[in-house]
N, C-alpha and C positions, 0 to 999 in steps of 0.2 A: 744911186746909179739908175738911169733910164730905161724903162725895158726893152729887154733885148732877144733878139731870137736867136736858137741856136740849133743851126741843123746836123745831125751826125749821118753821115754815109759812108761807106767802106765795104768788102767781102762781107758773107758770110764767117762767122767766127772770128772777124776782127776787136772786138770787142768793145762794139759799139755798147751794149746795154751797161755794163762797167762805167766805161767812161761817165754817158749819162750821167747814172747816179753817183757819181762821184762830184761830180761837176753838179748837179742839185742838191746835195750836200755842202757842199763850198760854199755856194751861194746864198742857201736857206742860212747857214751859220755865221757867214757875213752879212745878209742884210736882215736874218730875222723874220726871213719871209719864203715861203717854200718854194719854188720857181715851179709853175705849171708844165708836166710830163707827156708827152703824148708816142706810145712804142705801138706802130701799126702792128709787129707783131704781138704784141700780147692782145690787141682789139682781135687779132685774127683767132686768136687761142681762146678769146671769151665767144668766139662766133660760133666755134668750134666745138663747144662744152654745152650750144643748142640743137636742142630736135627738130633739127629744122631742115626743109631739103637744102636749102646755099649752105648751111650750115656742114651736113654731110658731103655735099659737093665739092666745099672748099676743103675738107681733110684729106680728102682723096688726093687732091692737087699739090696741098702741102707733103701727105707719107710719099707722097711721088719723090718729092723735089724738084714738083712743076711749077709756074708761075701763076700766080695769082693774078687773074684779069685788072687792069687799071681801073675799070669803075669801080671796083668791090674796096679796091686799094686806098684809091681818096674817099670814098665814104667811110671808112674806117676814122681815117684822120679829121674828115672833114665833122663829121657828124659828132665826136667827141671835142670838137674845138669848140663848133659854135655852141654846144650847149652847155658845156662846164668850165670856158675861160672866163678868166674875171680880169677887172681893169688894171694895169698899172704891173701885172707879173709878166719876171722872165718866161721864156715861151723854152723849152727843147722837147725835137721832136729826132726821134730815133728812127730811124732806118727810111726814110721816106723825104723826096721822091723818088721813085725807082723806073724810070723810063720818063724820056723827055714828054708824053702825052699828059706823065704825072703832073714833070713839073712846069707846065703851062696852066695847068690847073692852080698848086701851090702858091705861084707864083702870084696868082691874083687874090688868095689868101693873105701873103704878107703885103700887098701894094693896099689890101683891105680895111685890115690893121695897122698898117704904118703910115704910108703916103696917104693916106685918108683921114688919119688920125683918129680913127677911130678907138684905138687904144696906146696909138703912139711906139712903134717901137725905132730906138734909136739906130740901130742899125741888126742885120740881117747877115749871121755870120755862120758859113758852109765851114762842117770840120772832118774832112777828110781823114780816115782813118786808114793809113798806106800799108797794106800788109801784104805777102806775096801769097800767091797760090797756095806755093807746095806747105809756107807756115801755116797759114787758115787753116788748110786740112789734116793736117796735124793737131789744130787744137780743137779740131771739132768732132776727130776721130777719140780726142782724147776726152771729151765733154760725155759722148755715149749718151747723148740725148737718143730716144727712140726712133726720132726721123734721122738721124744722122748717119745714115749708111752709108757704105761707098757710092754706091747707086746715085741714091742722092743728093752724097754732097757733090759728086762731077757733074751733074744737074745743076747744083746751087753757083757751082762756078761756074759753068757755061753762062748761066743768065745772066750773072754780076757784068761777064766782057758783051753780052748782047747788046744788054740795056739798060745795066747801071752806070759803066763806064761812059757811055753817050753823055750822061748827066752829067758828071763829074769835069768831064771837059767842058761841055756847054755853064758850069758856074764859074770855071777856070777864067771864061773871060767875062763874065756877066759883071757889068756896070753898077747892078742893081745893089749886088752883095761884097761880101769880106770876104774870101776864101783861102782858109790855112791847112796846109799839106801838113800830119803829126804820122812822125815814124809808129807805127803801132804795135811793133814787134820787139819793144824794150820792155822789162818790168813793168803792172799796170802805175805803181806810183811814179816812176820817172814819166810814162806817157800822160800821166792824170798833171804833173808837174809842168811838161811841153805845154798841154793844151794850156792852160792859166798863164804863164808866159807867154805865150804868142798872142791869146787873146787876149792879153793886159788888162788881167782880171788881177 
C-alpha cells in the first residue's frame, strides 16, 4: 500500500487518541511496518514537563482549558515531522489542524510530501470523529484526567464549535482530501471497525 496520510479530528474526549493507535496497530500488523504517529497533544505534554517560561506558559493555558496559540500548535507538529519522518510511512497525525489558520499551514505540509513527491503520499484522508457535546463530556468527566474539570471542559467545547468546527467543514468540501464522517459514540471496536471500512483498508 502507498503511503498514506491520516488525519483524526473530532471534540475533545472523542476518542481520537484510541482510535489512532488502533489504526497504527492494524497497519503495523498488516504491512510489517509501523506507520509514523504524530499527537500535538502529547508534543504539548512533553513541552510541558520543561522548565521553560512557554513551557510554564502553555500549562497555564492548557489547566485553563484555554487554547493554545496556533504558532506553538504547528510547531509542535511541524517540528516533529520534519525531523523524524522517514520515506515511504503511513503518516497519522492526531488532533491537528485545529483552526483554519492551522490548516493552511498543514495543508502545505501534505502538498510537500505528496504533490511534490517528496515522500509520495497517495492520498490524504480527514477522519472525522462525530460525537455529541453532552457524550464527550461525559466521557471526559468520566476519564478524571486533572485538566478535566467542568470548568474546563465547557472551555474545551466552546473552542472545538469556535474553531475546530470551521475546519471540519472547510475539508468537508476540500478537493485536495478524502473526508469520512465515523459515528464515534458506538463501542471503541465497532468504531476502530467503521473507520477500516470506510477507509477500505
Amino acid at each position: 500500500m502507498a503511503p498514506k496520510l491520516f488525519v483524526f479530528l473530532g471534540r475533545s474526549g472523542c476518542g481520537k487518541g484510541t482510535q489512532c493507535a488502533l489504526l497504527s496497530d492494524y497497519l503495523k500488523e498488516k504491512e510489517q511496518k509501523a506507520p509514523f504517529y504524530v499527537s500535538t497533544g502529547d508534543q504539548f505534554r512533553k513541552l510541558i514537563g520543561s522548565d521553560t517560561y512557554t513551557a510554564r506558559e502553555v500549562k497555564t493555558i492548557v489547566d485553563e482549558g484555554n487554547f493554545v496559540p496556533s504558532f506553538l500548535a504547528s510547531m509542535m507538529w511541524a517540528n516533529v515531522i520534519a525531523t523524524d519522518y522517514t520515506e515511504n510511512a503511513h503518516m497519522i497525525i492526531d488532533g491537528s489542524p485545529r483552526t483554519l489558520v492551522e490548516k493552511a499551514i498543514f495543508d502545505t505540509m501534505h502538498y510537500f510530501y505528496g504533490e511534490k513527491k517528496v515522500f509520495d503520499f497517495e492520498s490524504v484522508n480527514i477522519v472525522f470523529m462525530n460525537v455529541s457535546k453532552e457524550w464527550a463530556k461525559d466521557r471526559l468527566l468520566g476519564r478524571a484526567r486533572a485538566d478535566d474539570i467542568n470548568e474546563a471542559i465547557e472551555k474545551r467545547m466552546y473552542w472545538f464549535e469556535k474553531f475546530v468546527a470551521s475546519v471540519i467543514e472547510a475539508y468537508k468540501t476540500d478537493a485536495h482530501v478524502k473526508f469520512f464522517e465515523i459515528n464515534g459514540e458506538q463501542p471503541i471496536e465497532d468504531v476502530h471497525k467503521e473507520i477500516v471500512s470506510k477507509l477500505g483498508l
